[in-house]
C-alpha positions as CSV (number, residue, x, y, z in Angstrom):
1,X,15.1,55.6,71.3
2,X,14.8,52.6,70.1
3,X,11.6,52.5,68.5
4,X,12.4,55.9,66.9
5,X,15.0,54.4,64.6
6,X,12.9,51.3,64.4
7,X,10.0,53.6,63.0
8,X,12.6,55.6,60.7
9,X,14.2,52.7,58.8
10,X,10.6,51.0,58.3
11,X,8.9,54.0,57.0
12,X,9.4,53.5,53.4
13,X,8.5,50.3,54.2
14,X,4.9,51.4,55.7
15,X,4.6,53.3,52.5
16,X,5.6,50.5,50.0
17,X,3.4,48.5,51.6
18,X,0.1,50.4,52.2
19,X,-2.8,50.0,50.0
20,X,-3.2,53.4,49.2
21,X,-1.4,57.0,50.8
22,X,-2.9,60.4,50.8
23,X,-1.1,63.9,50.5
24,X,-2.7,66.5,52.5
25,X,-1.4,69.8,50.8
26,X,-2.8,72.7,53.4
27,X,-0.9,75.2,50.7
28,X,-3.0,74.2,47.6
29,X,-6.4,75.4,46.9
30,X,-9.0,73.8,44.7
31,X,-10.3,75.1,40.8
32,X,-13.1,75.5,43.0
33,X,-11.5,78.6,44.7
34,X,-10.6,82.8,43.6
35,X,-7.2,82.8,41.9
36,X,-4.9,80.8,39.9
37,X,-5.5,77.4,39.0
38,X,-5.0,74.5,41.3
39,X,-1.8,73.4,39.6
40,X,-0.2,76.6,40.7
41,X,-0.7,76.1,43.9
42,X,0.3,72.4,43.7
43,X,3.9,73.6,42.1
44,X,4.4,76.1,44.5
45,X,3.3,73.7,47.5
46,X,6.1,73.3,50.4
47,X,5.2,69.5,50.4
48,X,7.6,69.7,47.5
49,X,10.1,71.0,49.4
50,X,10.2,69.1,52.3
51,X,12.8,66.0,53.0
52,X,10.0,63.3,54.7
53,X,8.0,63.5,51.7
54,X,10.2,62.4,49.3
55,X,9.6,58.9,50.2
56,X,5.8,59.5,50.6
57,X,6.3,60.2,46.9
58,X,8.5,57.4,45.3
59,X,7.0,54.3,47.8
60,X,3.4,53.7,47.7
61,X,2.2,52.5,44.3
62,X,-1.1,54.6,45.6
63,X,-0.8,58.2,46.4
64,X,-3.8,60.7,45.7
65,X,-3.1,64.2,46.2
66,X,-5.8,66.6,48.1
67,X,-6.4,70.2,48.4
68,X,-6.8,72.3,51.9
69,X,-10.5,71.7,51.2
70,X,-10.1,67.9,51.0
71,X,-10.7,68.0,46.9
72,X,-9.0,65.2,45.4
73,X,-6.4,66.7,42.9
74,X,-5.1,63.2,41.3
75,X,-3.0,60.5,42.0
76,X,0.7,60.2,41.9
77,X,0.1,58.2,38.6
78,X,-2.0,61.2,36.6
79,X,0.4,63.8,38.3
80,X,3.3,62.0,37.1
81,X,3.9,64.5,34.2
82,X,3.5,67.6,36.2
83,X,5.8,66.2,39.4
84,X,8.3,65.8,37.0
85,X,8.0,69.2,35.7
86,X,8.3,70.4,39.6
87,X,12.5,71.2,40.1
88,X,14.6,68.0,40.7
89,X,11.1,65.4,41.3
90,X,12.3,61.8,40.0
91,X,11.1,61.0,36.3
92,X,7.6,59.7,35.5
93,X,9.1,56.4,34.5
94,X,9.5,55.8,38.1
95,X,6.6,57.6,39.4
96,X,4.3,55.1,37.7
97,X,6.7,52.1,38.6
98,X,7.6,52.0,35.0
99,X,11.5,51.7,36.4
100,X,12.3,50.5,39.3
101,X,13.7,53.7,41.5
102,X,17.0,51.7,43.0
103,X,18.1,51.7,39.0
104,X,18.8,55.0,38.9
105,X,22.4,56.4,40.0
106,X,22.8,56.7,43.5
107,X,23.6,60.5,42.3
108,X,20.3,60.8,40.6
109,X,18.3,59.9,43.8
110,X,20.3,62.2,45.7
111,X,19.7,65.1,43.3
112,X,15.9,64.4,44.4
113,X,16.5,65.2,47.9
114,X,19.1,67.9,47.5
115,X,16.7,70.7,47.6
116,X,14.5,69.6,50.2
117,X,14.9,70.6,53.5
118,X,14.4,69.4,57.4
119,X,14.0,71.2,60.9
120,X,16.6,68.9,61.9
121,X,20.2,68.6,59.9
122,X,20.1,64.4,60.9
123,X,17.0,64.4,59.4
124,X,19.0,65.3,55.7
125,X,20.0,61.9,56.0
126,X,17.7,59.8,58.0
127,X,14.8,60.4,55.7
128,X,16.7,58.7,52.4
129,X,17.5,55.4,54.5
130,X,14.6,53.9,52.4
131,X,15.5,55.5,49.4
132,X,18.8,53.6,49.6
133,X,17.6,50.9,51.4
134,X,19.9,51.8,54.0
135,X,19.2,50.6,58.1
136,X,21.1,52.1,60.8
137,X,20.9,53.8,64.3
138,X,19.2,56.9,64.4
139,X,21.7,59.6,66.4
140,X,20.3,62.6,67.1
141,X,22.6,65.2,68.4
142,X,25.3,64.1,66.0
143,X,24.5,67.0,63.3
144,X,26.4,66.6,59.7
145,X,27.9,63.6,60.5
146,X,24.4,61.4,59.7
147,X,25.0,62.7,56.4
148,X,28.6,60.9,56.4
149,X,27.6,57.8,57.8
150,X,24.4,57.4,55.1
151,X,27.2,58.0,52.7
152,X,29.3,55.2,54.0
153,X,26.4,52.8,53.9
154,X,25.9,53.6,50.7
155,X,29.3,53.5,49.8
156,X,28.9,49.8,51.5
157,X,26.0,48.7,50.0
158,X,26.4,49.7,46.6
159,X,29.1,49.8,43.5
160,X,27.7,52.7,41.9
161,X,30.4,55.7,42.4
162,X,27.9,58.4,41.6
163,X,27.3,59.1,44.9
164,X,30.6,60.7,45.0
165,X,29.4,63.1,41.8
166,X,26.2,65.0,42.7
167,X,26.0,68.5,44.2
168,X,23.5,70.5,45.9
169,X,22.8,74.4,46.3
170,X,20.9,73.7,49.2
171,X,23.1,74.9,51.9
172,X,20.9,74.5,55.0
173,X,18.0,72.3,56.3
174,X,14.7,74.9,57.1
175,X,11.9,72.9,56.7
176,X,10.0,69.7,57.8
């Protein structure tokens, strides 16, 4: 519909904008907890892993991690160090809007997402539209080719033939 793909190209938007996002992590559990420490849990968390949150990562200036129990782990700024540590998680130059993310090779920003998954394979591309400041119709049904036409926009938009250089050994989407 309509407002589907109206709510899809805004959403990095909506984060940008916001005044300050949260991270509900259901998988991590608190130092207050049995086990290993918190930051175990937070690197093994699927949130990592998961296509829609990449932009919940890289947009709002304000993003504070919590726990399953609701205990404030940190913000995106004091996690910086350990997100980067977690596989392919942009550098903590632009998680604490040090750089600006769009200066980074198209390439580089596609390595971000290339092991994170989606339920559905046209979400692969629809949920880096703000990452590449990309707007277009939203097409579900059409499978692989999202992927193409994201490429093409970017192709469109931008001079920077990286794009055409970065690999993934992510073969399938199985995750939202």
């Amino acid at each position: 519909s309509a407002e589907l793909t109206e709510a899809i190209n805004s959403m990095f938007e909506y984060y940008s904008h916001s005044y300050v996002c949260y991270a509900y992590l259901s998988d991590v559990r608190s130092s207050n907890q049995d086990g290993p420490p918190w930051e175990f849990w937070f690197q093994h968390s699927k949130w990592h892993s998961r296509g829609w949150t990449l932009q919940e990562l890289i947009a709002p200036k304000t993003l504070i991690f919590m726990s399953e129990d609701w205990t404030r782990l940190g913000t995106k700024n004091e996690l910086a160090p350990l997100l980067e540590l977690i596989e392919n998680m942009p550098p903590t130059s632009v998680l604490r809007f040090e750089k600006d993310f769009s200066e980074t090779s198209v390439a580089q920003r596609m390595s971000w997402a290339s092991k994170r998954g989606t339920t559905r394979v046209e979400d692969e591309a629809y949920c880096l539209f703000g990452l590449f400041g990309i707007n277009m119709p939203t097409l579900y049904g059409e499978g692989r080719n999202a992927f193409y036409r994201l490429q093409e926009a970017i192709m469109s938009t931008s001079s920077d033939m990286s794009l055409l250089a970065w690999a993934s050994e992510h073969p399938a989407s199985q995750t939202s």
